[in-house]
Structure formats: structure tokens, C-alpha cells
Backbone bond lengths (Angstrom), bond angles and torsions (degrees), N, CA, C in turn:
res aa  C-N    CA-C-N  psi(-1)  N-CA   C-N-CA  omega(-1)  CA-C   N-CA-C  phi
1 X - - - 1.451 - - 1.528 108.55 -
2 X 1.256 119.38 122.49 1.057 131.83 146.97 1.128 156.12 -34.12
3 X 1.421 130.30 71.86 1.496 145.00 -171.44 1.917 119.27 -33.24
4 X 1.533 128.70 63.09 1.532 106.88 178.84 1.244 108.86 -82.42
5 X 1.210 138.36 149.00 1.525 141.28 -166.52 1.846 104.18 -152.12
6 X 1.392 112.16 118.92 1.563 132.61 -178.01 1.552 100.09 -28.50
7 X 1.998 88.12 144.56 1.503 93.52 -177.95 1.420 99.70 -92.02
8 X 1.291 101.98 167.77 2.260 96.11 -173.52 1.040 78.79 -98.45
9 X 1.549 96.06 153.74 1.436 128.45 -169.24 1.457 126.02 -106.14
10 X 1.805 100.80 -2.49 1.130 117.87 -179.34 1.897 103.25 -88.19
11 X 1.594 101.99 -41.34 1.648 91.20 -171.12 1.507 105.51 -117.65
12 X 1.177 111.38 -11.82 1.803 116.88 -173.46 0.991 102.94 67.41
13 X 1.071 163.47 41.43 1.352 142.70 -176.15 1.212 101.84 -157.77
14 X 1.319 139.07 -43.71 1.951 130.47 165.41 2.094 87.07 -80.23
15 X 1.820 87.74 -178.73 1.702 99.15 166.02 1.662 84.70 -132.42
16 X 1.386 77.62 -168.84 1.723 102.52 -167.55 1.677 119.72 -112.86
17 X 1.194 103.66 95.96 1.401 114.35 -160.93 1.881 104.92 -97.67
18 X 1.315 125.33 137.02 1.394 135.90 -175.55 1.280 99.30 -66.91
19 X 1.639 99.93 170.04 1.348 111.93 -174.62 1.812 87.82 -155.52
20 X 1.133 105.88 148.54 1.650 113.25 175.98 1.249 116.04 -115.98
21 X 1.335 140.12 -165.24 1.685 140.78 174.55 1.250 104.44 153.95
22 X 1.480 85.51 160.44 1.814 90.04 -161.31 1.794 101.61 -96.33
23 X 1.331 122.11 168.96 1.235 120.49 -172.97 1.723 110.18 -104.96
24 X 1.465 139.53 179.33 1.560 136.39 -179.70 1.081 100.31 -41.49
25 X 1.297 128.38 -38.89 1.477 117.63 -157.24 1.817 117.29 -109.01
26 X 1.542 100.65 9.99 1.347 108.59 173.70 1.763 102.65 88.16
27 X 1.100 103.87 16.84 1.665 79.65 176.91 1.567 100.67 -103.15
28 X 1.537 109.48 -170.77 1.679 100.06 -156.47 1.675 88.99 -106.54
29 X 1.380 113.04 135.04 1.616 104.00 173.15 1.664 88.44 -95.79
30 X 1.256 127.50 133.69 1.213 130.98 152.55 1.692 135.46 -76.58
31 X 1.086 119.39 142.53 1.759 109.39 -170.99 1.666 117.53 52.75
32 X 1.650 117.79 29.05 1.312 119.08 179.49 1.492 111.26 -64.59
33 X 1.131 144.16 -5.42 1.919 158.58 -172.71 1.366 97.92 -159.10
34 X 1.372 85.57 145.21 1.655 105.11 163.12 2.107 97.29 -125.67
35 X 0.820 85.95 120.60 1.733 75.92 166.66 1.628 111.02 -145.62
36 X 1.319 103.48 164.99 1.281 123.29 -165.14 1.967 125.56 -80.83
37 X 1.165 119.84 118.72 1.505 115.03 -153.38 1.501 91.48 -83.37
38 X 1.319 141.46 29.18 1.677 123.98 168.42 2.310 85.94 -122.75
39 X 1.672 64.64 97.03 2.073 70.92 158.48 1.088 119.67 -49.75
40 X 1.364 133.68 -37.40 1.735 118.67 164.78 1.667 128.62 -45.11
41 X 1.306 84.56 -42.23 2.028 102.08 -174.48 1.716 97.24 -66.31
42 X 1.010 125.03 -59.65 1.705 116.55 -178.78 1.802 96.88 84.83
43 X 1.428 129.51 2.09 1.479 106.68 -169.71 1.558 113.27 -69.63
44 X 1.579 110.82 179.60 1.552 86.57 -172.10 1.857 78.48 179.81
45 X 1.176 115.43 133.16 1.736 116.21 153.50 1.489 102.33 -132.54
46 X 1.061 102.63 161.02 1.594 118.79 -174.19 1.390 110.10 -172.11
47 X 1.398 113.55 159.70 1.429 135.29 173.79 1.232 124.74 -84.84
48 X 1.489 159.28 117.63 1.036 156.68 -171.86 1.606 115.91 -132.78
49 X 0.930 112.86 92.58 1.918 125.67 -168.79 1.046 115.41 31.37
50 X 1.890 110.25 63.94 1.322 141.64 -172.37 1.439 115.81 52.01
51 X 1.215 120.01 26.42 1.717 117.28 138.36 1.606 136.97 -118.50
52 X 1.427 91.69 171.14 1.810 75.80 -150.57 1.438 92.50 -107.22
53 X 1.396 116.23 142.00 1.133 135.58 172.59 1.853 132.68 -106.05
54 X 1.255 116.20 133.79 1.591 95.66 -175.95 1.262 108.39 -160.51
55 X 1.720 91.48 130.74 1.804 113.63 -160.21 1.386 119.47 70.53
56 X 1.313 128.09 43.66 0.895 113.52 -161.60 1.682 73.13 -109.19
57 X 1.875 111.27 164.35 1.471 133.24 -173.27 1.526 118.61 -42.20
58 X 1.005 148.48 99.71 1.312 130.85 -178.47 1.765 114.85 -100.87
59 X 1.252 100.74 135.47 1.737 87.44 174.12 1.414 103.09 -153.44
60 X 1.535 116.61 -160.93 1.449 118.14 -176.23 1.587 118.62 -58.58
61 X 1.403 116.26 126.00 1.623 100.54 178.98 1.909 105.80 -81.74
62 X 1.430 102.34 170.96 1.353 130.73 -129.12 1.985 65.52 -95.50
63 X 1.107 138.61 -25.49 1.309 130.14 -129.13 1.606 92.81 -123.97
């Protein structure tokens, strides 16, 4: 089966592919980011201890 995944709406040109991570206690949050596959565009929404965030800076983590 075939994976189609939303085009971003900010640049048209990448889509918006999930991202998962685990939570304090190790469990898996699923679909926590959506971000955008054209490294120029930078778009990005995500969840952050149930608020939602969007476009905010993304870069290398510290970890």
C-alpha cells in the first residue's frame, strides 16, 4: 500500500510527512509533527503538551 501524504500549503511543492516520539514516560506519541519535505519551506505543526504549534523554527536537536 501506498503512502499519499498532504501537499503543504505553505510552498506546494514538498508534502507533509509525520514524525512520531516518545513521551516522559517512554510511550510512543504518534503523528506528534507534521512537517514539510522541501528544506526551503521550513513548515512544520506539531503538538507540544497538548498545544498546537505551527512553523515554529526547527533545527538540529541538542540530543
Amino acid at each position: 500500500m501506498e503512502n499519499i501524504y498532504p501537499e503543504c500549503q505553505k510552498c506546494s511543492t514538498g508534502v507533509l510527512v509525520p514524525l512520531s516520539d516518545y513521551g516522559r514516560d517512554g510511550a510512543t506519541i504518534q503523528y506528534k509533527a507534521w512537517v514539510c519535505t522541501n528544506p526551503d519551506c521550513g513548515f512544520n505543526i506539531r503538538i507540544d503538551n497538548g498545544e498546537i504549534s505551527i512553523g515554529r523554527n526547527i533545527g538540529k536537536s541538542a540530543k
